[in-house]
C-alpha positions in Angstrom: 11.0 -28.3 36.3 7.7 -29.0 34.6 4.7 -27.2 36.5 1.2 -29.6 36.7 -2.1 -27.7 36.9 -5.4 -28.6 38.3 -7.1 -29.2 35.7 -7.4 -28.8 31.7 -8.9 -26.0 29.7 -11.2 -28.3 28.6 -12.3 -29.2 32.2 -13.2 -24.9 33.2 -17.1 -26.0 33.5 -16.1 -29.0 36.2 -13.3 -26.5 37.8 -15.5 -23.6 37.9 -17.6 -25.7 40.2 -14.7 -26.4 42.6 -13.5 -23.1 42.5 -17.0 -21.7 43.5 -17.1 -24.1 46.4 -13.8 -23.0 47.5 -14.9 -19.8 47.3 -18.1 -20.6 49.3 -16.1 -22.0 51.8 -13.5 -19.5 52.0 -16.7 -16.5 52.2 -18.6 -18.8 54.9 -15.0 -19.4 57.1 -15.2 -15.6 56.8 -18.5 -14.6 57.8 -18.4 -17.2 60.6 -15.2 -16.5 62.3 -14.5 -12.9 61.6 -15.8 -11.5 64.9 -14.3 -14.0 66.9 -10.1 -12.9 65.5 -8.5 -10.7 67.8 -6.4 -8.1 66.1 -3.7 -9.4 64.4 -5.0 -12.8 63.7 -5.3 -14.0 60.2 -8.6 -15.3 59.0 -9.7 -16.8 56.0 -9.4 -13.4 53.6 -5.8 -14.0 54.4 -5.2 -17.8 53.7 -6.9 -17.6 50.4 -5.0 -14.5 49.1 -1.6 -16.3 50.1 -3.2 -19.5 48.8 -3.5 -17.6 45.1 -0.1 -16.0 45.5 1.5 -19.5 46.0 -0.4 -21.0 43.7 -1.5 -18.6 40.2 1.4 -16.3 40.2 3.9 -18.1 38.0 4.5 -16.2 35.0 3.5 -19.5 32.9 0.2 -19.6 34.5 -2.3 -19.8 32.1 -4.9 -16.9 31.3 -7.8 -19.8 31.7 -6.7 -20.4 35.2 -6.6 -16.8 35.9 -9.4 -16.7 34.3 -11.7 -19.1 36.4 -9.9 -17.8 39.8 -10.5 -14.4 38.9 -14.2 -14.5 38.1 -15.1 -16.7 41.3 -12.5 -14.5 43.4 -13.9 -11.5 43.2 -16.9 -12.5 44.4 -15.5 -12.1 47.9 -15.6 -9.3 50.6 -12.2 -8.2 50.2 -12.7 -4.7 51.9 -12.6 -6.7 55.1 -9.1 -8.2 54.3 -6.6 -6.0 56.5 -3.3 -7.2 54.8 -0.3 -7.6 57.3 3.5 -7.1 56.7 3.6 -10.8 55.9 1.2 -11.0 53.0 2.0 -7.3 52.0 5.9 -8.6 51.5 4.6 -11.8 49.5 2.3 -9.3 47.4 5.4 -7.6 46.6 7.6 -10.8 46.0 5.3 -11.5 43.7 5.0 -8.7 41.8 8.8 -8.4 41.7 9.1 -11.9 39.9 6.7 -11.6 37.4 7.5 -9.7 34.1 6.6 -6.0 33.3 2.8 -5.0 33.3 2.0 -4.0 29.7 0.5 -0.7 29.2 -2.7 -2.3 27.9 -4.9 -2.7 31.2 -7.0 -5.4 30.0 -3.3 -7.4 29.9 -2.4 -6.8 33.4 -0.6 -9.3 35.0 -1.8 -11.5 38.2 0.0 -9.1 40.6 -1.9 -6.1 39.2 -5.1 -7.9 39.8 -4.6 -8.8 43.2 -3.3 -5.2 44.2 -6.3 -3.7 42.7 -8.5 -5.9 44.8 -6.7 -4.8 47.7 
């Protein structure tokens, strides 16, 4: 079961650009609708988080698509994601699946990254 990615190591400057729009959009979806969720509701913190964890938690993931996703990512205001049990038990899914975290903290894996953003 062969996995395709987006887009080449040799295409990051073209896929930085699209990840930076995404990112746009994902921040503007968030600043525009945030007020108007009731509790409970998921906004658009939410649906890119459990975007990434469906998408760049593979083991096999490259380190340049981690990378690019990583650098534009953080970007956001993730201090107004309020995780639910959902995406908590995906978080954890994830982490379970992937191999151990090395003791090195500049090799952490993609799990580690996302619960330290939390």
């Amino acid at each position: 079961n062969t996995r395709c990615y987006p887009w080449l190591e040799t295409d990051a400057s073209a896929a930085g650009c699209l990840v930076s729009l995404y990112v746009q959009l994902t921040d503007t979806l968030h600043q525009k609708f945030r007020e108007r969720l009731l509790p409970g509701q998921r906004g658009a913190l939410w649906l890119c988080l459990m975007q990434y964890c469906e998408s760049c938690t593979s083991p096999r993931t490259p380190e340049y698509l981690l990378y690019l996703y990583h650098t534009h990512l953080r970007s956001l205001p993730w201090r107004h994601l309020h995780p639910d049990t959902q995406l908590m038990e995906h978080l954890f899914n994830v982490r379970c699946s992937l191999t151990p975290v090395p003791a090195d903290p500049d090799k952490l894996c993609t799990a580690e990254l996302v619960s330290i953003t939390l």
